[in-house]
MARTOR-867610 format. One record per residue (C-alpha): residue number from 1; residue in three letters; x, y, z. Coordinates in steps of 0.1 Angstrom, whole numbers, plus 2048, in hexadecimal, padded with zeros to 3 digits. Layout:
residues N
pt torpa NUM vexvex ALA px X py Y pz Z
...
***
This chain:
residues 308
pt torpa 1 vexvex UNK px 308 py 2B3 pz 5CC
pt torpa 2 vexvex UNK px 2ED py 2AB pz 5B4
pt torpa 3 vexvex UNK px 2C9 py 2B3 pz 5B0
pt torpa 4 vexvex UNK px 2BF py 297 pz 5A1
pt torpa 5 vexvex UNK px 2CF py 273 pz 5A6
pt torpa 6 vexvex UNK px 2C0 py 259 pz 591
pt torpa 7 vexvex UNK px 2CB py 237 pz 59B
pt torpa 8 vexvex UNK px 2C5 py 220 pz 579
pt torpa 9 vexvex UNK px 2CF py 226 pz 554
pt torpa 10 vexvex UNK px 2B2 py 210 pz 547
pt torpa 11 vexvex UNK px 292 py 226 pz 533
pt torpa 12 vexvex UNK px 281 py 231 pz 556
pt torpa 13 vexvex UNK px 2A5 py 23F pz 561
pt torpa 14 vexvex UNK px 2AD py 24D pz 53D
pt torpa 15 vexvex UNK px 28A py 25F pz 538
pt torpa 16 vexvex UNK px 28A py 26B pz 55D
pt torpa 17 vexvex UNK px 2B1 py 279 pz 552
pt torpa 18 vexvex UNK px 29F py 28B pz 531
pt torpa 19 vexvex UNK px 287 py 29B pz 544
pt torpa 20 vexvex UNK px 29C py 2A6 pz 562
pt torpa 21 vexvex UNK px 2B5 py 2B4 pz 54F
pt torpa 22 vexvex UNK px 29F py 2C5 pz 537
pt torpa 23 vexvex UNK px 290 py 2D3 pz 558
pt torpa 24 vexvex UNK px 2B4 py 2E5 pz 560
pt torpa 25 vexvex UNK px 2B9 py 2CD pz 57F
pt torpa 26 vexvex UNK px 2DD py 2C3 pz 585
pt torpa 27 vexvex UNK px 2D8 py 29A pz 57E
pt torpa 28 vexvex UNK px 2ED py 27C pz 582
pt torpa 29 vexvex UNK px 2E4 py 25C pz 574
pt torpa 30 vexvex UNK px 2F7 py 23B pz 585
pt torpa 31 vexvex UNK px 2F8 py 21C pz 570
pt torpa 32 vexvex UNK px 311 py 201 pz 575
pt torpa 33 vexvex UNK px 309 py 1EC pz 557
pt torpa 34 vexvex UNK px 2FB py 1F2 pz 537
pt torpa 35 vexvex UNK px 2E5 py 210 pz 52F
pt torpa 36 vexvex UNK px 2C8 py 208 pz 523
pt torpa 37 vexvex UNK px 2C0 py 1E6 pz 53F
pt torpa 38 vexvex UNK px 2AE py 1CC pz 52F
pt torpa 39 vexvex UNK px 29E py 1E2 pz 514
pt torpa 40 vexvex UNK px 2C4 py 1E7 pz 507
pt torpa 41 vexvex UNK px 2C5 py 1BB pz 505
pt torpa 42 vexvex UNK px 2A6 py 1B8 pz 4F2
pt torpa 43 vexvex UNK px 2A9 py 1B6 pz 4C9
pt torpa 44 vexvex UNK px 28C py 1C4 pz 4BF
pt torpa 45 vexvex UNK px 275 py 1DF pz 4D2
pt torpa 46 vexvex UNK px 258 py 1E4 pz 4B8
pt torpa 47 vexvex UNK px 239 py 1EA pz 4D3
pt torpa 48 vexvex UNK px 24E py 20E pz 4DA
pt torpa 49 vexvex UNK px 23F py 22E pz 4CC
pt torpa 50 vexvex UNK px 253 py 23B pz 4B0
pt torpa 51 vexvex UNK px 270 py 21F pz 4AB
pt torpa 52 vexvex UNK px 27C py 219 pz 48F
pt torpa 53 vexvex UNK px 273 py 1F9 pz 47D
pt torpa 54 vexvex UNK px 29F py 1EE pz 483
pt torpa 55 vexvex UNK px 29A py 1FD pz 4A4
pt torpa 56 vexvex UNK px 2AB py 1E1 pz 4C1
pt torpa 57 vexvex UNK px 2A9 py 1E7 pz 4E2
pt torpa 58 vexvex UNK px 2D2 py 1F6 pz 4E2
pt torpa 59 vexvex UNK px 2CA py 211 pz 4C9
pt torpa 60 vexvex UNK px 2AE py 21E pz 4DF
pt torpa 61 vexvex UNK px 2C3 py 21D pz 4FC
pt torpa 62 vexvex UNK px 2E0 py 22D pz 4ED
pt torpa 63 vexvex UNK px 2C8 py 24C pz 4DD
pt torpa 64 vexvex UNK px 2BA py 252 pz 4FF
pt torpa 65 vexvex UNK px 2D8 py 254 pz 50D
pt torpa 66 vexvex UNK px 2E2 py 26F pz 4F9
pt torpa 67 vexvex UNK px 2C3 py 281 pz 4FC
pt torpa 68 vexvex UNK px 2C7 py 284 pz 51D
pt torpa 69 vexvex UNK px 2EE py 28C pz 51F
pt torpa 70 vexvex UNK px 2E3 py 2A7 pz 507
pt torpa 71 vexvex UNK px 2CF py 2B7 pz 521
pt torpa 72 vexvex UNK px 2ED py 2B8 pz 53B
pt torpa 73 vexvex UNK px 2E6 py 298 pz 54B
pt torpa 74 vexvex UNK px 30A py 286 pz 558
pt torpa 75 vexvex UNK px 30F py 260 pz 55E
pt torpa 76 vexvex UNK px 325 py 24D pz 575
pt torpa 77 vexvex UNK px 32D py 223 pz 574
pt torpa 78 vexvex UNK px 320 py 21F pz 597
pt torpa 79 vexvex UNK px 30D py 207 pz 5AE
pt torpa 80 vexvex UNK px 2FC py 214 pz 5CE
pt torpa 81 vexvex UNK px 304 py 201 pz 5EA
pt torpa 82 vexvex UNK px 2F1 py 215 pz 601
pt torpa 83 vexvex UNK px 2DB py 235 pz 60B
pt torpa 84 vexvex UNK px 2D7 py 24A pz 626
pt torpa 85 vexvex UNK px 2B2 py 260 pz 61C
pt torpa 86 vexvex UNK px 2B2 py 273 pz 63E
pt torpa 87 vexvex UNK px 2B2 py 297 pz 63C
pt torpa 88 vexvex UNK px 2AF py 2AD pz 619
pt torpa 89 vexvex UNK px 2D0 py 2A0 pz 60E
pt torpa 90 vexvex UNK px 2D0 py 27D pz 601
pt torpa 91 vexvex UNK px 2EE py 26A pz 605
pt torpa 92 vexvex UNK px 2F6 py 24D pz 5E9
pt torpa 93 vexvex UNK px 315 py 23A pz 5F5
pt torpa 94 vexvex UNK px 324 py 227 pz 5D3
pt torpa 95 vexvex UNK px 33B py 20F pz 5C5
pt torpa 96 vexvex UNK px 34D py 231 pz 5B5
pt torpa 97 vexvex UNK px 349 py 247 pz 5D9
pt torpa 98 vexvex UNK px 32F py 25A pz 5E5
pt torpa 99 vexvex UNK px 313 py 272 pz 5D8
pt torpa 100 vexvex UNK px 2FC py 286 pz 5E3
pt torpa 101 vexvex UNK px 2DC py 294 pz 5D7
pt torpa 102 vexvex UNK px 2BB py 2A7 pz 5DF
pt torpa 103 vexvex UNK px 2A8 py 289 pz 5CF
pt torpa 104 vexvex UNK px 2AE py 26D pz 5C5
pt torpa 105 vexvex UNK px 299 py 257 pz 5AB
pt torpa 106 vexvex UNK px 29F py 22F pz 5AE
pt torpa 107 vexvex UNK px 298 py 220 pz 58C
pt torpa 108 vexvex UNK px 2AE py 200 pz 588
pt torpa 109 vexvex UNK px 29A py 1EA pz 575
pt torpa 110 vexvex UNK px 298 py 1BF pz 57B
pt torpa 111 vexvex UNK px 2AD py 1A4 pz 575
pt torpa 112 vexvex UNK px 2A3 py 181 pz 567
pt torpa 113 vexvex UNK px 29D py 169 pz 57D
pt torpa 114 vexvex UNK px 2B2 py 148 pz 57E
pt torpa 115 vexvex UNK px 2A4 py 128 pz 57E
pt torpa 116 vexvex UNK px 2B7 py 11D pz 59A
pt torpa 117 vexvex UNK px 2B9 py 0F9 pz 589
pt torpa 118 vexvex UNK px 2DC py 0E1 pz 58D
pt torpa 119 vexvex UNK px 2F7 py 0F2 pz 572
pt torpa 120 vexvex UNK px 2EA py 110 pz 56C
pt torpa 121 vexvex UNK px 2FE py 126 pz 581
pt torpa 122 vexvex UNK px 31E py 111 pz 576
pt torpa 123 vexvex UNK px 31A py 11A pz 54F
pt torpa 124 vexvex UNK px 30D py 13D pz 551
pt torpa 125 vexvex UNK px 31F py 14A pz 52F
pt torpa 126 vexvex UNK px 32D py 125 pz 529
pt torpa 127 vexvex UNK px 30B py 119 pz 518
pt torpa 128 vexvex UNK px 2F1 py 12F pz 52D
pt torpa 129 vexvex UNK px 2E6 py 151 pz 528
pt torpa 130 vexvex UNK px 2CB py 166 pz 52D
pt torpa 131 vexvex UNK px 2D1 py 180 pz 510
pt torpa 132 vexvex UNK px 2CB py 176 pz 4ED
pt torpa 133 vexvex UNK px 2D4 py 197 pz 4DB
pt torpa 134 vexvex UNK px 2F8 py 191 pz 4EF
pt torpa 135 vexvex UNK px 302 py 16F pz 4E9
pt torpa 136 vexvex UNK px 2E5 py 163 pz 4CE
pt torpa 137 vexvex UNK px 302 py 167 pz 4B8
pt torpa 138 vexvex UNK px 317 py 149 pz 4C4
pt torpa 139 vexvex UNK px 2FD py 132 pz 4BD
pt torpa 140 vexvex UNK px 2F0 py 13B pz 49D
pt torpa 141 vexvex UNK px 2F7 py 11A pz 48B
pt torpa 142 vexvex UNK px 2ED py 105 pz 4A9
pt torpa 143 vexvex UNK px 2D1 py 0F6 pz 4BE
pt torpa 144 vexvex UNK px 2C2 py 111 pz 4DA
pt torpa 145 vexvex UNK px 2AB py 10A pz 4F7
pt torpa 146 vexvex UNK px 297 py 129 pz 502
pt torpa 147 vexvex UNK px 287 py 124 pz 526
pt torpa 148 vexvex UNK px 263 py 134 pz 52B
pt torpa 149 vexvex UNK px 246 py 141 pz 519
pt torpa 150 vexvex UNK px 23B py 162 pz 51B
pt torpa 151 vexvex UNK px 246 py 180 pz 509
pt torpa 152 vexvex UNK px 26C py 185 pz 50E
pt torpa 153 vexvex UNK px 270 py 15B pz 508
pt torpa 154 vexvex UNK px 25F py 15F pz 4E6
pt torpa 155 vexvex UNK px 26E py 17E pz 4DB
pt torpa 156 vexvex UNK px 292 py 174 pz 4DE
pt torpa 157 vexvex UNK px 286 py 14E pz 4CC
pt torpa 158 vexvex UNK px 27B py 162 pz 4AE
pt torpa 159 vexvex UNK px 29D py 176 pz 4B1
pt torpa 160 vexvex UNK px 2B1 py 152 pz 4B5
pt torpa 161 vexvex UNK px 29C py 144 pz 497
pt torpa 162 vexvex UNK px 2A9 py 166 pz 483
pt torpa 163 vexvex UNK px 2CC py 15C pz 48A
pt torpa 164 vexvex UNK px 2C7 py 139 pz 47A
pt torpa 165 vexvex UNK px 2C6 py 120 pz 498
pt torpa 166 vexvex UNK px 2B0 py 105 pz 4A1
pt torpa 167 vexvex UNK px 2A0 py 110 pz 4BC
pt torpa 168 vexvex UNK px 28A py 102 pz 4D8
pt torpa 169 vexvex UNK px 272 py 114 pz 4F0
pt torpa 170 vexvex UNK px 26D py 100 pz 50D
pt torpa 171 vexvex UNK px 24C py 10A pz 520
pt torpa 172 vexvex UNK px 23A py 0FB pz 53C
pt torpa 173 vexvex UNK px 219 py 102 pz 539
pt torpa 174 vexvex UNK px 204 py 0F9 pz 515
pt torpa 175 vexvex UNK px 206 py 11A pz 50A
pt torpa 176 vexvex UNK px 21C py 137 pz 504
pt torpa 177 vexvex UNK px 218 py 156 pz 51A
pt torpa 178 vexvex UNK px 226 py 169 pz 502
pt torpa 179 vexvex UNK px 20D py 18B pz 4ED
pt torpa 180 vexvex UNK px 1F7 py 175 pz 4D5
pt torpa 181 vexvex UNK px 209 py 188 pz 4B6
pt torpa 182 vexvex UNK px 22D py 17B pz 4C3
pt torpa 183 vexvex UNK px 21D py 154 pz 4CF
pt torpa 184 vexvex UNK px 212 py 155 pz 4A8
pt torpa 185 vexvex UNK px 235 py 15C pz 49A
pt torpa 186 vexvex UNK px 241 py 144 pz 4B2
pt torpa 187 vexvex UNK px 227 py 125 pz 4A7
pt torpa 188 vexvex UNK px 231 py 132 pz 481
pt torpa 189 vexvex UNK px 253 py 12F pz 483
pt torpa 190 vexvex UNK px 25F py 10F pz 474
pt torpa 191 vexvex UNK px 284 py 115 pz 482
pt torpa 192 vexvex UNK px 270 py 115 pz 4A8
pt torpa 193 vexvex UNK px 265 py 0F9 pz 4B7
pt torpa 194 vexvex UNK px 254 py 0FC pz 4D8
pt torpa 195 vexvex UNK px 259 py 0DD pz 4F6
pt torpa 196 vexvex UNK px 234 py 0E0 pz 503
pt torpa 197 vexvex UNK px 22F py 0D7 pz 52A
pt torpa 198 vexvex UNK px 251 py 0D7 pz 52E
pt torpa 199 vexvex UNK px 26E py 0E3 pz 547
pt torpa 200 vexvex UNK px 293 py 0E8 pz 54C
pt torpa 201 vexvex UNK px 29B py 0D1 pz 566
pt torpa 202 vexvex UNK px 2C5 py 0D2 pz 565
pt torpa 203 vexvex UNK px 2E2 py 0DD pz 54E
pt torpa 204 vexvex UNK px 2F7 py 0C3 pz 549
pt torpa 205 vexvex UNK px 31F py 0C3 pz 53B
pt torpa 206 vexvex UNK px 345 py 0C7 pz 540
pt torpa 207 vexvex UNK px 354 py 0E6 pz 536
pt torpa 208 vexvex UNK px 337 py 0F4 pz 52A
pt torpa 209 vexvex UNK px 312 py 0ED pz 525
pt torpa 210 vexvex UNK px 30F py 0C9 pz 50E
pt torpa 211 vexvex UNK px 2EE py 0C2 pz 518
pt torpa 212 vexvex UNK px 2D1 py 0C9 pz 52C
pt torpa 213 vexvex UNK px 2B3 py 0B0 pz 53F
pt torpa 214 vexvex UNK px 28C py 0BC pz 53A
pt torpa 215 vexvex UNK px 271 py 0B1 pz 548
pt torpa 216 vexvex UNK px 251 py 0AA pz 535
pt torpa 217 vexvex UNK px 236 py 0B5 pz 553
pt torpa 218 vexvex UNK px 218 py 0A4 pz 542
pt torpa 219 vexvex UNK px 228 py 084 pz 53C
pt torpa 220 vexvex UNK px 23A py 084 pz 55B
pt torpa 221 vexvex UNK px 25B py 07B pz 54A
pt torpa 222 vexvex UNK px 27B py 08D pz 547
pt torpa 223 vexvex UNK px 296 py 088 pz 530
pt torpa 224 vexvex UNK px 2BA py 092 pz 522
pt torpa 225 vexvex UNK px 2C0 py 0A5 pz 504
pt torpa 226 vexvex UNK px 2E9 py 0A5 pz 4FA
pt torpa 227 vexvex UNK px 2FC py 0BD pz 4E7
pt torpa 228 vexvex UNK px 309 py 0B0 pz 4C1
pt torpa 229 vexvex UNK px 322 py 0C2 pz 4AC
pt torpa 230 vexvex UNK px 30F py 0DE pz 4AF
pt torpa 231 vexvex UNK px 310 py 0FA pz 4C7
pt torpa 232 vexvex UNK px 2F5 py 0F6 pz 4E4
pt torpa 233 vexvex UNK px 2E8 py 116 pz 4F3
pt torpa 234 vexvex UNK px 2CD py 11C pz 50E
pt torpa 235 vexvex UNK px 2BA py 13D pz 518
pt torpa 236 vexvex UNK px 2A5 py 13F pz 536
pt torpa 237 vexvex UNK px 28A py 159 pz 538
pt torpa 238 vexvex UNK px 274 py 153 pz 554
pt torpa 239 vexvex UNK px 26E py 175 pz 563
pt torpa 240 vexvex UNK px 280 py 18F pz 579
pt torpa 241 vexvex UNK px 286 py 19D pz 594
pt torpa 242 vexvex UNK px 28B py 1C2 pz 5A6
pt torpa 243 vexvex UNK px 2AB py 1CF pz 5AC
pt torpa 244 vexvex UNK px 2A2 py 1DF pz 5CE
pt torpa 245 vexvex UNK px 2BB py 1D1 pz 5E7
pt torpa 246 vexvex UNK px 2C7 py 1F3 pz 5EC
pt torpa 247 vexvex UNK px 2A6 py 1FE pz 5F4
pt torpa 248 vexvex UNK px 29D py 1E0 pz 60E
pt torpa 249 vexvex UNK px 2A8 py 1F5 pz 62D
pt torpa 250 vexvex UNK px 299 py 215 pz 622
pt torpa 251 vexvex UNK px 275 py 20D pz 616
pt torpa 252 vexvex UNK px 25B py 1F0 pz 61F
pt torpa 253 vexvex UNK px 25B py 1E2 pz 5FC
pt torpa 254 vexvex UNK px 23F py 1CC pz 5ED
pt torpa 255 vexvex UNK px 250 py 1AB pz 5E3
pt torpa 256 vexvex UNK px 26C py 1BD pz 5DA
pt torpa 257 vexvex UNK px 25C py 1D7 pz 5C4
pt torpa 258 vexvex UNK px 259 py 1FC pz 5D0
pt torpa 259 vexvex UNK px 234 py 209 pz 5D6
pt torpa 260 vexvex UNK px 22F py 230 pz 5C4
pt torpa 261 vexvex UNK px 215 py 249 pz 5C4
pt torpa 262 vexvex UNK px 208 py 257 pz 5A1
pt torpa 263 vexvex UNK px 229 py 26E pz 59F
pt torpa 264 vexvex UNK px 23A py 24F pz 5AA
pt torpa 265 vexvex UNK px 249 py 25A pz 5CA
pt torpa 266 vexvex UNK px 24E py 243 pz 5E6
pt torpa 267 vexvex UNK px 249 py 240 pz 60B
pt torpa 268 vexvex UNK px 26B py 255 pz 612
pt torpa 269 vexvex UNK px 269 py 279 pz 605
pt torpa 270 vexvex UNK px 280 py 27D pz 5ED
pt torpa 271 vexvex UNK px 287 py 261 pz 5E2
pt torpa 272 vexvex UNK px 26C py 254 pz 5C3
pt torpa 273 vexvex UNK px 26F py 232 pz 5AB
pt torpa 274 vexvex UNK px 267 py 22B pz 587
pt torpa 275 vexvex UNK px 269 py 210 pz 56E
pt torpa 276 vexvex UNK px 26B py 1EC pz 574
pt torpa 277 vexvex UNK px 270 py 1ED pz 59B
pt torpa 278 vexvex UNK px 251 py 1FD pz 5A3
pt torpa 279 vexvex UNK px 232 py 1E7 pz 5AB
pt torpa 280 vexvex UNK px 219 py 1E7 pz 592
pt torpa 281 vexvex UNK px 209 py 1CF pz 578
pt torpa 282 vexvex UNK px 21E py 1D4 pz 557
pt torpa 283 vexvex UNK px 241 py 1D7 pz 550
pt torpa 284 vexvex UNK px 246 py 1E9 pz 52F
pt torpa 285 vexvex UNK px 263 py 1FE pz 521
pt torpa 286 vexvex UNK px 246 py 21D pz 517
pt torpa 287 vexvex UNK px 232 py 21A pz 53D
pt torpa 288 vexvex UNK px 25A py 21B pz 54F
pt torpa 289 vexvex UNK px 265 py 238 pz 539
pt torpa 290 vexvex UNK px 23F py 24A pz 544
pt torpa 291 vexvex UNK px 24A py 243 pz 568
pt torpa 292 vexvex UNK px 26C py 252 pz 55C
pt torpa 293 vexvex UNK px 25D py 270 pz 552
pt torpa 294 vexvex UNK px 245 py 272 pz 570
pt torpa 295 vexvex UNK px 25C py 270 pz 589
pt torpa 296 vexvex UNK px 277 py 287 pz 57A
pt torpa 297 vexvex UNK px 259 py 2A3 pz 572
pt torpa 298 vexvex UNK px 24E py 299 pz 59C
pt torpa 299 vexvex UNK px 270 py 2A3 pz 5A6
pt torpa 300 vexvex UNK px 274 py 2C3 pz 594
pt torpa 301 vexvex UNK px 252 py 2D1 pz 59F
pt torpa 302 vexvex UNK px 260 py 2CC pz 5C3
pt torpa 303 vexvex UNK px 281 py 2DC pz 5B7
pt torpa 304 vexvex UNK px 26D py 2FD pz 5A8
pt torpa 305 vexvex UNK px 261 py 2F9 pz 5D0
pt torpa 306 vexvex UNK px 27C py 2F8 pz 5E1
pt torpa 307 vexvex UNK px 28D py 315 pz 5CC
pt torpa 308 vexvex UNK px 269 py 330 pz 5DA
***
């Protein structure tokens, strides 16, 4: 039995972890994957208060992690599969048994979207990849193709470029919707070329990836691009989306994202949301860990309640 369960190890979850155990609240973070969510794949996080000019997105994720271990919080490799939020006791069932808590705060953070194109599900890991800072490596000395334009697209072509590959953003509008100061490093680059107007239409190969068709939208024209000796790697950023299944049969959510109040509670009492699967305007690593924070200091004011 837990005070606290904090579903998510990304910043929202972490922060919320600091604060609750800093609060004396008996706190359980569950995180199947990687600490840290998408922050922990991104190379570089220099928009973040106080990080260090070397700072990626791992180191932060690690430090927090420590942080709040520090303060008593525990952590267990767990998925939710579902919840049952009648009552005072909430009941987390889990790929590693069950749990139960007096609150529960639901901050699992996105997951890119797919393009849903012919191939791309086929060489996921053999060519494909959506996570630079993971498997940039492979393709240092070769040709890469990032998909989209706004910030998370441009960020991992400058981190691509760093490695030494050739790379390609493919974008299909006429301009990158990336921050001006990163769309400038971008159009600077010599080692970054961007495909203007143009779209990933299908992966094409054997084995693995050798080649992909795009499809040049002003021109009306597509066309094949083949692999040489060189390795060929493609990395789609187009987006993401909530990871709020488990929440589908509990709360009436709004296109998949969780609606809060200003101390980011939900509809159910008890149960609040932070970070990336809330609905709101911007998603940013400082605003989730804020929600973090907000959420965690929510649920120990109604602990000090409970406890009069």
């Amino acid at each position: 039995m837990y005070d606290v369960i904090i579903v998510g190890g990304g910043p929202a979850g972490l922060t919320a972890a600091i604060y609750c155990g800093r609060a004396n609240l008996k706190t359980l973070v569950l995180e199947p994957e990687l600490e840290g969510g998408q922050m922990a794949m991104t190379m570089e996080i220099a928009n973040y208060p106080g990080a260090n000019e070397d700072d990626t997105g791992m180191d932060l994720a690690m430090r927090m992690g420590k942080q709040a271990r520090t303060f008593g919080a525990e952590f267990a490799r767990a998925s939710v599969e579902s919840l049952t939020l009648d009552g005072e006791d909430k009941v987390l069932a889990t790929t590693d048994g069950e749990y139960r808590a007096r609150a529960v705060i639901a901050a699992t953070g996105s997951r890119p979207h797919t393009l849903g194109i012919p191939g791309e599900e086929k060489f996921v890991s053999r060519g494909i990849s959506y996570c630079a800072t993971c498997d940039g490596a492979f393709y240092q000395t070769g040709d890469v193709y990032v998909i989209g334009g706004g910030n998370s697209a441009v960020e991992e072509a400058l981190y691509l470029s760093g490695l030494g590959a050739k790379v390609h953003i493919v974008h299909r509008r006429d301009q990158l919707r990336a921050e001006a100061y990163l769309a400038d490093l971008a159009l600077k680059d010599e080692n970054i070329e961007i495909l203007w107007n143009t779209e990933l239409k299908e992966v094409i190969g054997d084995v693995t990836a050798d080649g992909l068709v795009l499809y040049n939208n002003k021109e009306d024209k597509s066309y094949t691009v083949k692999k040489d000796d060189k390795p060929l790697g493609i990395f789609i950023y187009v987006g993401a989306r909530p990871r709020t299944e488990f929440l589908a049969d509990v709360l009436e959510l709004d296109n998949g994202y969780v609606p809060v109040d200003a101390e980011q509670r939900t509809a159910v009492p008890g149960l609040f949301a932070a970070g990336d699967i809330v609905a709101k305007k911007f998603r940013q690593v400082i605003n989730a860990c804020g929600e973090g924070c907000t959420a965690a200091m929510a649920v120990a004011l109604d602990h000090v309640r409970e406890q009069k």
